[in-house]
Backbone as ProteinMPNN parsed JSONL, in Angstrom:
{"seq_chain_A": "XXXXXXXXXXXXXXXXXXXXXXXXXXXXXXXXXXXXXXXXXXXXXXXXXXXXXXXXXXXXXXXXXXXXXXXXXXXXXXXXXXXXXXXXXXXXXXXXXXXXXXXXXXXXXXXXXXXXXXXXXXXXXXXXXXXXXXXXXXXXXXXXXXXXXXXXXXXXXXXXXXXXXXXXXXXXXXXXXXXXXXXXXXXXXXXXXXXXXXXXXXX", "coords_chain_A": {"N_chain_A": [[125.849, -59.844, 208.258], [123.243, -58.118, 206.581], [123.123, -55.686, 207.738], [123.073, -52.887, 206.622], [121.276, -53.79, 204.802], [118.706, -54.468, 206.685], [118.207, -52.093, 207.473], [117.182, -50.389, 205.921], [115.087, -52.036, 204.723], [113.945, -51.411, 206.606], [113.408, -48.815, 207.154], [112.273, -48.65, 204.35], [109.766, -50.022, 204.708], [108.258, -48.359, 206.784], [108.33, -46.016, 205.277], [107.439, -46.131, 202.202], [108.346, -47.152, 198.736], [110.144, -43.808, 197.419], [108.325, -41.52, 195.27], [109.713, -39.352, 192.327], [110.415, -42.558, 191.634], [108.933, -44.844, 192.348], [107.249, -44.157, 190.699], [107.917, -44.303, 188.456], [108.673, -46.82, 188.643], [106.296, -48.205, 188.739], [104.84, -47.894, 186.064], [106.971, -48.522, 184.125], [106.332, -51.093, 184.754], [103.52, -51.463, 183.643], [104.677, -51.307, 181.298], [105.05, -54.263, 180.285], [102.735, -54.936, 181.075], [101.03, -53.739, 179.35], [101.554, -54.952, 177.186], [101.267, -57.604, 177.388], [98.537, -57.66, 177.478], [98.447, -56.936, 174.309], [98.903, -58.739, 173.179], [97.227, -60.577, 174.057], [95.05, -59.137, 172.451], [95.464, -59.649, 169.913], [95.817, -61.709, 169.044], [92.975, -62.749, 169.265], [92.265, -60.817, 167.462], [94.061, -62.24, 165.043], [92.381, -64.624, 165.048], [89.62, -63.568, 164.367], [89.944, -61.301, 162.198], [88.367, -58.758, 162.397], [87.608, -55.079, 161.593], [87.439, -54.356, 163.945], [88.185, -55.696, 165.877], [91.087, -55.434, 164.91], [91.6, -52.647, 165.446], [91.425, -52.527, 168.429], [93.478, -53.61, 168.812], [95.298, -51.84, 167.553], [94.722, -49.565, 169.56], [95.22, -50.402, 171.947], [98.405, -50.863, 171.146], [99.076, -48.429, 170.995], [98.278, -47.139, 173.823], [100.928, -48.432, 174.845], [102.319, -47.109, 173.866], [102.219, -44.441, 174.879], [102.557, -45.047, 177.488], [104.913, -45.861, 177.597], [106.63, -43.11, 176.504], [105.507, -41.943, 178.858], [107.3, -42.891, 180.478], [109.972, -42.308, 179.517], [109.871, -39.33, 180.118], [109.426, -38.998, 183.021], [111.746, -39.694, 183.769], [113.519, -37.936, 182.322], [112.913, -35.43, 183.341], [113.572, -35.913, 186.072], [116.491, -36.102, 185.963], [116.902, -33.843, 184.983], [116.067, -32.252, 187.355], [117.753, -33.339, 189.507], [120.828, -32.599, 188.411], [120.281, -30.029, 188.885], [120.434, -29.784, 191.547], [122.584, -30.723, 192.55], [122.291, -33.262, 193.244], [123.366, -35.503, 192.352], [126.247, -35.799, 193.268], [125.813, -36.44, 195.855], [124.467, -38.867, 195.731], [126.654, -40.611, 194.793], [128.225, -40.788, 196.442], [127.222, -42.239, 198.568], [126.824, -44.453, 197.399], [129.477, -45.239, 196.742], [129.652, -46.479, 199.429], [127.77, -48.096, 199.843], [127.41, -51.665, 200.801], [127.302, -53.761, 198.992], [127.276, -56.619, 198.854], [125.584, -57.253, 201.65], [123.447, -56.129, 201.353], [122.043, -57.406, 199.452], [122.142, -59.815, 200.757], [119.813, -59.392, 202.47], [117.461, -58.883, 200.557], [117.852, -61.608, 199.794], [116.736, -63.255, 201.148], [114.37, -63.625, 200.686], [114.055, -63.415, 197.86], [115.04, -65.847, 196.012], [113.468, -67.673, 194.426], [113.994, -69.055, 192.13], [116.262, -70.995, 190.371], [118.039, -69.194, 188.962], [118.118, -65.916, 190.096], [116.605, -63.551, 189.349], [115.922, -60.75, 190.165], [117.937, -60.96, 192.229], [119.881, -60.546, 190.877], [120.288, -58.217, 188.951], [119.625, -56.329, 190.352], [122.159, -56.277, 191.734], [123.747, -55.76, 189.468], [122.975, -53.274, 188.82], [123.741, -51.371, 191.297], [126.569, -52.372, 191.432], [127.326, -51.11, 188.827], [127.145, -48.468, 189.433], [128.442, -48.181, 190.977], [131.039, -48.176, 189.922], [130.641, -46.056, 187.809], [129.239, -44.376, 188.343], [126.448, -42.572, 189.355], [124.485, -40.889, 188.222], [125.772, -41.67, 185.125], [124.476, -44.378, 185.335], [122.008, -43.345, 185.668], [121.555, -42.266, 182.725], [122.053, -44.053, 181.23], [120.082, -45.581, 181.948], [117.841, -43.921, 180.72], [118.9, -44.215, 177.572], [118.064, -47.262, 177.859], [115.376, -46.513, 178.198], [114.487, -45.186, 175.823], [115.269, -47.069, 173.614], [113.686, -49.078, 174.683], [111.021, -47.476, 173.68], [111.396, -47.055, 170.746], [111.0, -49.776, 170.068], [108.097, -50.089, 170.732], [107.65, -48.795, 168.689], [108.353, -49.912, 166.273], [106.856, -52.556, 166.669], [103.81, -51.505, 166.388], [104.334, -50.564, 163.687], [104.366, -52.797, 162.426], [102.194, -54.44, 163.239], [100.683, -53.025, 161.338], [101.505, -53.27, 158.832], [101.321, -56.391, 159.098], [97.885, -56.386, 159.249], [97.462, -54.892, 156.7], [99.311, -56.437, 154.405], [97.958, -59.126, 155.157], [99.596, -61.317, 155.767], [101.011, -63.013, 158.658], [102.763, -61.704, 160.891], [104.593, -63.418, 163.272], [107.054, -63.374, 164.607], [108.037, -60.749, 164.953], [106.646, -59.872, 166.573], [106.652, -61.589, 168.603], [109.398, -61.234, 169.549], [109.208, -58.151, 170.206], [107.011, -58.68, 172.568], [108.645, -59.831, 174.024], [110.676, -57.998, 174.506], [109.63, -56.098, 176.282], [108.191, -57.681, 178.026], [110.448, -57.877, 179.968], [111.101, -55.672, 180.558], [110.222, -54.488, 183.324], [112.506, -56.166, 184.975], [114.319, -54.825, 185.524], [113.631, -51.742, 185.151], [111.645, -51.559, 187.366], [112.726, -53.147, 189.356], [114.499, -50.837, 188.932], [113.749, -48.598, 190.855], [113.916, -49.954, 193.359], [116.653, -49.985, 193.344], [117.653, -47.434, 194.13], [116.132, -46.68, 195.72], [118.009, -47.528, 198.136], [119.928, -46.143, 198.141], [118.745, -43.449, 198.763], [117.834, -43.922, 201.097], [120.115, -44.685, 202.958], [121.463, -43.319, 204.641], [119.646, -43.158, 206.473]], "CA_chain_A": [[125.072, -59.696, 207.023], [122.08, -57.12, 206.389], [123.285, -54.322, 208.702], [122.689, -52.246, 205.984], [119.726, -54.174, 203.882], [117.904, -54.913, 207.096], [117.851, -50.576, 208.15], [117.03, -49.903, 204.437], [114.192, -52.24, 204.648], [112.997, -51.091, 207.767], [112.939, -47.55, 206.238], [111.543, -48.543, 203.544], [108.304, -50.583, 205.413], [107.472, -47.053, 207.188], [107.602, -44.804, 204.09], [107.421, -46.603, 201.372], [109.423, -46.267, 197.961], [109.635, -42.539, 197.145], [108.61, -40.897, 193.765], [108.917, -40.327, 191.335], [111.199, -43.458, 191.374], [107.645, -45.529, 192.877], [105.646, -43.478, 189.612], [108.682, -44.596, 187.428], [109.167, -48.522, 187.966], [105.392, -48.43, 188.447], [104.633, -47.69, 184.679], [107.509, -49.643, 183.366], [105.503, -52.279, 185.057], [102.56, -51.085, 182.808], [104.867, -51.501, 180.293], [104.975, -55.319, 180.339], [101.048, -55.2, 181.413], [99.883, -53.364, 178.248], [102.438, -55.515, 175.913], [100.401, -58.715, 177.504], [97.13, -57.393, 176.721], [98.358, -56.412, 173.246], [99.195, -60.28, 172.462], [95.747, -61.281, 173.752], [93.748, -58.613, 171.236], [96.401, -60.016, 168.627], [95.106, -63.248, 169.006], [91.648, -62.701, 168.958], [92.158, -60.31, 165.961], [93.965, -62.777, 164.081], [91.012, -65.984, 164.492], [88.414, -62.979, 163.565], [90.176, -59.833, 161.559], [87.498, -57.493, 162.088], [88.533, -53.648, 161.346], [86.933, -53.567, 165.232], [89.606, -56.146, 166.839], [92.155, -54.827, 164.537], [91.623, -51.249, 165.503], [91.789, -52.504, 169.423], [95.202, -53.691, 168.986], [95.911, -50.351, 167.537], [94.665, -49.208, 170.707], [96.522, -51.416, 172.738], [99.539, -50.704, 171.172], [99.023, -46.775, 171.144], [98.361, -47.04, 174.844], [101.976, -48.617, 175.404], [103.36, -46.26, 173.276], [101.98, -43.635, 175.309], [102.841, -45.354, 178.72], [106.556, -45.986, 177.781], [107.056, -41.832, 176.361], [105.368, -41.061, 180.27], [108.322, -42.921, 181.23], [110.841, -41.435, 179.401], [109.439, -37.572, 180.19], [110.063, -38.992, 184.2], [113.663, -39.624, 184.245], [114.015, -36.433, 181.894], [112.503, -34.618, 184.739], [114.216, -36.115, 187.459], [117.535, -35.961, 185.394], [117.385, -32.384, 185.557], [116.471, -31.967, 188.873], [118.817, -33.837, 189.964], [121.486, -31.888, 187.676], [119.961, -28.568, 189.355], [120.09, -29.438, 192.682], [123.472, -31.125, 193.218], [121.912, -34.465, 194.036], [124.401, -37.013, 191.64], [127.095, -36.085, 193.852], [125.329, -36.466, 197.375], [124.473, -40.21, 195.571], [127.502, -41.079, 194.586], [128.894, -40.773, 197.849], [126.617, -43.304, 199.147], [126.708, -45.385, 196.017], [130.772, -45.818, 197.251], [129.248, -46.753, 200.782], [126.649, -49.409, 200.049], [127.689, -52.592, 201.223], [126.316, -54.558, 198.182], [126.8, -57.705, 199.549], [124.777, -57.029, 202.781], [121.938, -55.447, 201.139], [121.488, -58.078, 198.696], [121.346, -60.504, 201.607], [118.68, -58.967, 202.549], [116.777, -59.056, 199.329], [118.099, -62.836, 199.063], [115.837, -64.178, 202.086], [112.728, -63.509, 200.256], [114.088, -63.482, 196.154], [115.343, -66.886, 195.452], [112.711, -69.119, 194.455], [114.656, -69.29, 190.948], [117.638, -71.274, 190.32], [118.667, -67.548, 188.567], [117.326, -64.74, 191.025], [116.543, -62.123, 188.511], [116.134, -59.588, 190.943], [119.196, -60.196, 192.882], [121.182, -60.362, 189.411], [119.628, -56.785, 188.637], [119.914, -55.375, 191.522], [123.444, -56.641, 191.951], [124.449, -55.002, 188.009], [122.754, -51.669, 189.013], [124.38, -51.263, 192.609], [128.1, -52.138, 190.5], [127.41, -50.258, 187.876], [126.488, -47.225, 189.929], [129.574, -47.95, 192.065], [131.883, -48.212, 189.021], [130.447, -45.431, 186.451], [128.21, -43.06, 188.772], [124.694, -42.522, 189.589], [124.067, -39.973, 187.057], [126.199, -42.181, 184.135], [123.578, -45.299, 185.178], [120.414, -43.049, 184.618], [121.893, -42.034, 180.927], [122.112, -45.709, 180.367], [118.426, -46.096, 181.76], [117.354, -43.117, 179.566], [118.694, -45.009, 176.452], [117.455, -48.401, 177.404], [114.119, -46.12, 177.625], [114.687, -44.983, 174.356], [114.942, -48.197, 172.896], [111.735, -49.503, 174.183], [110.093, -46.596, 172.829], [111.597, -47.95, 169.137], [110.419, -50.996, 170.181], [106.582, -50.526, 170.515], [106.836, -48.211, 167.17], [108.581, -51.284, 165.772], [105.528, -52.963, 166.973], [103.019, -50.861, 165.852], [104.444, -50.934, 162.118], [104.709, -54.595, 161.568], [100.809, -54.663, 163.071], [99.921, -52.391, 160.18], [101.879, -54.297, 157.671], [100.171, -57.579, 158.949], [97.023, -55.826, 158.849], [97.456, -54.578, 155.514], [99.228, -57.745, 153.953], [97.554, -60.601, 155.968], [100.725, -62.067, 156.51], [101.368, -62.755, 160.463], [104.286, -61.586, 161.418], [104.533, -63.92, 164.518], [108.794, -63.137, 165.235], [108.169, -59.362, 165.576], [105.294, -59.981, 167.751], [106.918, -62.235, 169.859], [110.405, -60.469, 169.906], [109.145, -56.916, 170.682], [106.619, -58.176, 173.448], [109.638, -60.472, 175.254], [111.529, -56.733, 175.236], [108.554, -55.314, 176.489], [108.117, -58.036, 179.923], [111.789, -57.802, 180.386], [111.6, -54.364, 181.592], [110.155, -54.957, 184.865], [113.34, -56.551, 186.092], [115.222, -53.336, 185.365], [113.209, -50.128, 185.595], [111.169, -51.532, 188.417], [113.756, -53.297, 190.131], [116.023, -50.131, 189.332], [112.892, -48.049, 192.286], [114.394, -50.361, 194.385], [118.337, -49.702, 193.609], [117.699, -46.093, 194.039], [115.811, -46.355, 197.521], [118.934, -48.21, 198.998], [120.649, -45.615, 198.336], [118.352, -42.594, 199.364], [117.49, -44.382, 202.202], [121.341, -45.303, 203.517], [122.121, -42.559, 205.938], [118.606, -42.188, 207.587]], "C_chain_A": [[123.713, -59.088, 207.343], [121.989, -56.437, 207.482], [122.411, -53.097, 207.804], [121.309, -52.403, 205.753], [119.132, -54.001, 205.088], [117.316, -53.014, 207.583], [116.886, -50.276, 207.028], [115.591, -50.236, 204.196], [112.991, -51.725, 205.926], [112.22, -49.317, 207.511], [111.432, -47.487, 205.195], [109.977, -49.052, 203.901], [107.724, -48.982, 206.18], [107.338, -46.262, 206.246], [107.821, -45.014, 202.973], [108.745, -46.625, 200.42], [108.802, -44.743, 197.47], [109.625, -42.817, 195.916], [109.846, -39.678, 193.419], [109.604, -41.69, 190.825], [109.838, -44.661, 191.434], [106.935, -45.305, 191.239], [107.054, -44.601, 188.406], [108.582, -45.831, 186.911], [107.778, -49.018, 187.941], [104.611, -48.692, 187.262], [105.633, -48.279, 183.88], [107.002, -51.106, 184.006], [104.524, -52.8, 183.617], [103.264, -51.415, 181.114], [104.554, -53.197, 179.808], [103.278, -55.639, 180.033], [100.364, -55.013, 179.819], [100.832, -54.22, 177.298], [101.461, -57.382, 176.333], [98.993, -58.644, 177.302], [97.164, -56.847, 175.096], [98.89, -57.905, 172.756], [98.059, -60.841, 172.965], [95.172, -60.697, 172.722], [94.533, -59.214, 169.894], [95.479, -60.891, 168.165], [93.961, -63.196, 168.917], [91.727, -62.109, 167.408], [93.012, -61.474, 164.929], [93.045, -64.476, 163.815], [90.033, -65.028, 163.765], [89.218, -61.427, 163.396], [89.214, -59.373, 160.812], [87.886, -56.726, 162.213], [88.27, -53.356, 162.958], [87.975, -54.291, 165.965], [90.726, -55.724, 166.102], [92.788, -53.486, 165.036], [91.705, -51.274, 167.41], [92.766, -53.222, 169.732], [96.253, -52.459, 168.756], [96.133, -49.387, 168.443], [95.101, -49.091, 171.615], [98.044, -50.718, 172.12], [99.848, -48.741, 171.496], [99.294, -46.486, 172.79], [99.797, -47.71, 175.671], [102.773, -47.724, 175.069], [103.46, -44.599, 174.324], [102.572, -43.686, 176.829], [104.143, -45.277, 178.801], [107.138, -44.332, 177.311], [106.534, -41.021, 178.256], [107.102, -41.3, 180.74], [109.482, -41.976, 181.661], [110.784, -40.263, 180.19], [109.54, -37.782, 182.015], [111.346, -38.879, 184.271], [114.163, -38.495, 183.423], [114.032, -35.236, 182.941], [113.625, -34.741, 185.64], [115.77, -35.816, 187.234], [118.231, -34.336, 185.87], [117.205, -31.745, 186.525], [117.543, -32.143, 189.757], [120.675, -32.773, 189.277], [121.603, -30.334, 188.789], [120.814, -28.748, 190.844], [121.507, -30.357, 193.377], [122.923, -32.903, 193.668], [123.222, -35.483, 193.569], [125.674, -37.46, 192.843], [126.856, -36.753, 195.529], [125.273, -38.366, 196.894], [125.703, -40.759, 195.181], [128.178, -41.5, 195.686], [128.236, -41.766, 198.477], [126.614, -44.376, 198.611], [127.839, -46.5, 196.596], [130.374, -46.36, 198.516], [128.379, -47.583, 201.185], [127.168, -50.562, 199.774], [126.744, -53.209, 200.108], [126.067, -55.895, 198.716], [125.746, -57.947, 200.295], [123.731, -56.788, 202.534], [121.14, -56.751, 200.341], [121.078, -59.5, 199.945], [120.225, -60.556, 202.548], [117.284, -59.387, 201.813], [116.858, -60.461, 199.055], [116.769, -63.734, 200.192], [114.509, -64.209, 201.192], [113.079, -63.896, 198.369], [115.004, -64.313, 195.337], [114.83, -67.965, 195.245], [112.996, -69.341, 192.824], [116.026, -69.784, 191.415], [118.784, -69.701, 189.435], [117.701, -66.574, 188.983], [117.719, -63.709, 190.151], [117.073, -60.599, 189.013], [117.566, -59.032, 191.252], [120.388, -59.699, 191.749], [120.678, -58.923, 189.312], [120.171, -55.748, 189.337], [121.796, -55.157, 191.791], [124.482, -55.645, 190.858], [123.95, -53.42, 188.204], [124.014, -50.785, 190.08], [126.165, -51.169, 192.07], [128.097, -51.6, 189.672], [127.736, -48.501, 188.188], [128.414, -46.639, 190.619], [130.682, -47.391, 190.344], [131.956, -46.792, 188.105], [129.952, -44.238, 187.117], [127.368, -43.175, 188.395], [124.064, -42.181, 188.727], [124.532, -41.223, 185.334], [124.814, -43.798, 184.478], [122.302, -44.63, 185.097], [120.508, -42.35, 183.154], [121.765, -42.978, 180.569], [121.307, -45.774, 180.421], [117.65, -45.002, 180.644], [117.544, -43.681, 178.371], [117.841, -46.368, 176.119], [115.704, -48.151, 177.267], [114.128, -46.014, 176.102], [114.759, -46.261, 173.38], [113.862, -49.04, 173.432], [110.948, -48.604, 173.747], [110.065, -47.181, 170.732], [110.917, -49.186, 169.546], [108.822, -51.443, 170.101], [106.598, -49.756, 168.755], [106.943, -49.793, 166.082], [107.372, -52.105, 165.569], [104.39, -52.76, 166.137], [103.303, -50.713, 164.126], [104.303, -52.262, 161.747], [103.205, -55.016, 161.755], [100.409, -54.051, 161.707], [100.682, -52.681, 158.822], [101.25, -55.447, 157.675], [99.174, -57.287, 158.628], [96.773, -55.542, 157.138], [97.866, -55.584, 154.178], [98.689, -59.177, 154.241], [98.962, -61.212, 156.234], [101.013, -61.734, 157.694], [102.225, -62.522, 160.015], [104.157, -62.034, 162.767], [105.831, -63.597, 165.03], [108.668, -61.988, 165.675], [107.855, -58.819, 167.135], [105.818, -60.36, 168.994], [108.27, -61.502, 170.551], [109.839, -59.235, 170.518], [108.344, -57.224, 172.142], [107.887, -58.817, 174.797], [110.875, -59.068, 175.347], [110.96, -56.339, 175.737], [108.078, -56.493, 178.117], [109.498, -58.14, 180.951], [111.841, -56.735, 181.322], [111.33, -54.104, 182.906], [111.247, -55.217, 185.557], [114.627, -55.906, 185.614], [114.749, -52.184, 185.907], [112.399, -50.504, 187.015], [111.864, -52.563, 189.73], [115.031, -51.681, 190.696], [115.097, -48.856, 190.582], [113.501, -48.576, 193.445], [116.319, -50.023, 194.651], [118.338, -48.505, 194.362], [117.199, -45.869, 195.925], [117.029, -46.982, 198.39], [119.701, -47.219, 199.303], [120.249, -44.11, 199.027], [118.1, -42.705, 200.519], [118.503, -44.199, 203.339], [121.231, -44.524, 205.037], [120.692, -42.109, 207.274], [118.748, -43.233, 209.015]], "O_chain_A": [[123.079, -59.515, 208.307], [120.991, -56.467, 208.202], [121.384, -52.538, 208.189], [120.384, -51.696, 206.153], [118.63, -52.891, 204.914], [116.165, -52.791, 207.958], [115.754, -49.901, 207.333], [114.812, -49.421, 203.702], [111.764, -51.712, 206.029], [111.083, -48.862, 207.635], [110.359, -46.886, 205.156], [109.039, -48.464, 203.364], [106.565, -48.668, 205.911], [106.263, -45.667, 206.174], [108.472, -44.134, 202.41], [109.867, -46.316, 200.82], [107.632, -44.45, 197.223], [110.268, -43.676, 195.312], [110.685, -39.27, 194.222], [109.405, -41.989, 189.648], [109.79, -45.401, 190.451], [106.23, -46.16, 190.703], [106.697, -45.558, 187.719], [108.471, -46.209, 185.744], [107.604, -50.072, 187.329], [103.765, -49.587, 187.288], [105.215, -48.629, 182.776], [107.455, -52.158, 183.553], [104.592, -53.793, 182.893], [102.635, -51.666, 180.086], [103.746, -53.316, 178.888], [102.753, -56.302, 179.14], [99.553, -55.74, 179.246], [100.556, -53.787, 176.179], [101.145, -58.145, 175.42], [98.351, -59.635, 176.953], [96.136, -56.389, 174.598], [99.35, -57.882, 171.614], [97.706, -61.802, 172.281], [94.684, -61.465, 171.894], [93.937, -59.117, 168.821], [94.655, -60.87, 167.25], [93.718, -64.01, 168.025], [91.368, -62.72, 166.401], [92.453, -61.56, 163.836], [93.057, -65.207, 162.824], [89.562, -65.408, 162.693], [89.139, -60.55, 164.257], [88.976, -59.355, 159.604], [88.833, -56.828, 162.993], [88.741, -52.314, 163.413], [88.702, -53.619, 166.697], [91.659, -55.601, 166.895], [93.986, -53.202, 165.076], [92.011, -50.194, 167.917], [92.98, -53.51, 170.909], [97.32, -52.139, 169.28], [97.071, -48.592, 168.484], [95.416, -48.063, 172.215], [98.692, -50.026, 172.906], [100.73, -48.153, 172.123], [100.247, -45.794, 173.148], [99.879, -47.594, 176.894], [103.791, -47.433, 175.696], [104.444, -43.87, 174.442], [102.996, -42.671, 177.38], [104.693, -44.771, 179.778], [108.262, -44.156, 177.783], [106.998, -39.991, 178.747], [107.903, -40.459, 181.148], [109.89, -41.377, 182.656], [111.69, -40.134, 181.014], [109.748, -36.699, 182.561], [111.956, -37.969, 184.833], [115.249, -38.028, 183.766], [114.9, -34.411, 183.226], [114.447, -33.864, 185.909], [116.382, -35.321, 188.18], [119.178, -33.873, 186.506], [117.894, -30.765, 186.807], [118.087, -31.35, 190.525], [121.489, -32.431, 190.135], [122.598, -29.788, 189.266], [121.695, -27.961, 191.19], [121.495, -30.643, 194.574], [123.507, -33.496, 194.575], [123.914, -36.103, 194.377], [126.027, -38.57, 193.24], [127.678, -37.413, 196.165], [125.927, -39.15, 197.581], [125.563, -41.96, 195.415], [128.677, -42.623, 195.758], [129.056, -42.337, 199.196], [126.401, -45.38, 199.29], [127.707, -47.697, 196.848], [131.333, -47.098, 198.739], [128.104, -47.891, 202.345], [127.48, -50.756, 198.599], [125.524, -53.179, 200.271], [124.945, -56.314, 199.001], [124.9, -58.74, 199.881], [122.841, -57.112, 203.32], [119.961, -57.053, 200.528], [119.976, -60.047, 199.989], [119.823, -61.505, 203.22], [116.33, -60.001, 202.29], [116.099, -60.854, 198.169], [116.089, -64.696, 199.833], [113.727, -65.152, 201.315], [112.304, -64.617, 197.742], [115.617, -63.924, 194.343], [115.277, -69.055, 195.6], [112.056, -69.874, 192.235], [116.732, -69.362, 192.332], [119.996, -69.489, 189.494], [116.639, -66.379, 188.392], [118.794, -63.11, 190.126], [117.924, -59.781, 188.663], [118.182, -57.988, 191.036], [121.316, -58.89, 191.766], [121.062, -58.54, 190.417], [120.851, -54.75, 189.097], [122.433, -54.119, 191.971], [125.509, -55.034, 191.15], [124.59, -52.488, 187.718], [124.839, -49.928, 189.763], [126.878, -50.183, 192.255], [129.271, -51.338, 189.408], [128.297, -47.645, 187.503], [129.116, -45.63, 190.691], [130.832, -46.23, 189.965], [133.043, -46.382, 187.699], [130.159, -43.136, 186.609], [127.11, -43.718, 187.32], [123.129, -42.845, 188.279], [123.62, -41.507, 184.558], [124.284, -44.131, 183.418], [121.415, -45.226, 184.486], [119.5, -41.949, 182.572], [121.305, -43.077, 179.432], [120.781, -46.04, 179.341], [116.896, -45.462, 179.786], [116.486, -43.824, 177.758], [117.252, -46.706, 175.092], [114.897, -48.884, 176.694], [113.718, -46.904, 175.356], [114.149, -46.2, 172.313], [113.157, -49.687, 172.657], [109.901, -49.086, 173.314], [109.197, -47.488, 169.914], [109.914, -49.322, 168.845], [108.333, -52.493, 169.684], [105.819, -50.058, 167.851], [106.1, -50.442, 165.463], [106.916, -52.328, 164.448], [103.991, -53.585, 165.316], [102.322, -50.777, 163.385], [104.112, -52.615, 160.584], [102.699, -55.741, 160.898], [99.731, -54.775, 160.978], [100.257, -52.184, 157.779], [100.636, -55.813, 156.673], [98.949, -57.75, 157.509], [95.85, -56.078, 156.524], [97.163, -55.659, 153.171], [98.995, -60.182, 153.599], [99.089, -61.6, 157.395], [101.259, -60.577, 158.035], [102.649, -62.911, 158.927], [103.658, -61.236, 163.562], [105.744, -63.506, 166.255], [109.097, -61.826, 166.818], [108.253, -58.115, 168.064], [105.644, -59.833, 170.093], [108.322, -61.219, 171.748], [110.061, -59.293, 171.727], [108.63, -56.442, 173.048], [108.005, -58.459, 175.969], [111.818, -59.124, 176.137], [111.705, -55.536, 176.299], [107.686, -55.958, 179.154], [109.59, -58.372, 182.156], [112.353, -56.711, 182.441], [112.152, -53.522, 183.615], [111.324, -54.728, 186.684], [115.711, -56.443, 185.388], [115.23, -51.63, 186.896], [112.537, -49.637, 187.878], [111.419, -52.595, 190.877], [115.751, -51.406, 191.657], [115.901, -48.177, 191.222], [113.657, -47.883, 194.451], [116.978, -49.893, 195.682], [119.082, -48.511, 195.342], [117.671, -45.248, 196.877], [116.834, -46.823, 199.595], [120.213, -47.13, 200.419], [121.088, -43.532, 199.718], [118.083, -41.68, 201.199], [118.167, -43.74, 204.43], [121.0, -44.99, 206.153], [120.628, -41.372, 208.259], [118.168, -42.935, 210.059]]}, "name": "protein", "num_of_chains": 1, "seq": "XXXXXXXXXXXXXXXXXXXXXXXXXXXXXXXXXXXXXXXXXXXXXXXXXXXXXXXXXXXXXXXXXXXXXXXXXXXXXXXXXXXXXXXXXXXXXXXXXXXXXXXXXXXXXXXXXXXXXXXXXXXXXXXXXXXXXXXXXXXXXXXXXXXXXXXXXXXXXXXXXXXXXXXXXXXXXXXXXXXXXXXXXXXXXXXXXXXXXXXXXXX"}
């Protein structure tokens, strides 16, 4: 156990994770980040709805909206690079060749201080998915589940300017859109890590 994981990580400790997979799960980080600073200005704006904390939730939310379309406009990029340049197939081939088990025991020494290891579950549904469907068919899926957090902050951003405008909280929207919004971390920035296992494999 961790023939594989333990090369992969050793790789990965000398040259990090590459971009733009690093720029990618970095900013779906950001996604989470700015969706937790957009439920503190909430909260302040609704003990004192002044048009000035109202208008820096608008802010807030603008600036996720903006962070989660960078996303997207990465994996569009990389999509078609990848497309151009022959890569899907070069990953696929490795995809069939990664010892999931092995790698994840790797990843398990350090990412089980949960009775449900997020990570390794993640990591585990990417890695089979990838195997099962192809490399290319799991970043179409991540392109949609982009696409639906993008609906998700507009979502957002309307139901603020309905509260705003009717005083009625809407506390369910609030709370639903930002628990889609810290979720994504243990996908898009877990899926930096699927992706280096596999660019990594043969070095």
């Amino acid at each position: 156990m961790g023939t594989q994981g333990d090369r992969i990580f050793q790789i990965t400790a000398e040259r990090g994770f590459p971009d733009p997979w690093l720029s990618f799960g970095d900013a779906l980080c950001d996604e989470a980040r700015y969706a937790t600073e957009a439920m503190r200005l909430i909260a302040v704006a609704r003990k004192d709805a002044t048009p000035a904390n109202q208008d820096a939730v608008r802010a807030q939310l603008q600036k996720k909206a903006d962070n989660i379309q960078h996303c997207a406009d990465i994996l569009t990029q990389v999509r078609h690079d990848y497309d151009q340049t022959g890569m899907w197939e070069q990953l696929d081939d490795k995809a069939r060749r990664l010892d999931i088990a092995d790698v994840l025991g790797t990843w398990a020494r350090t990412q089980e201080l949960h009775p449900y290891p997020m990570v390794l579950k993640s990591l585990e549904f990417n890695w089979t998915y990838m195997k099962e469907h192809g490399v290319k068919a799991f970043y179409e899926m991540t392109s949609e589940y982009v696409g639906k957090l993008i609906q998700n902050t507009a979502t957002w951003q309307e139901a603020w300017e309905r509260e705003v405008t009717t005083g009625t909280v809407d506390r369910i929207t609030t709370v639903e859109c930002d628990l889609n919004s810290i979720e994504a971390p243990m996908h898009c920035n877990v899926c930096n890590k699927t992706i280096t296992a596999l660019l990594y494999l043969d070095e």
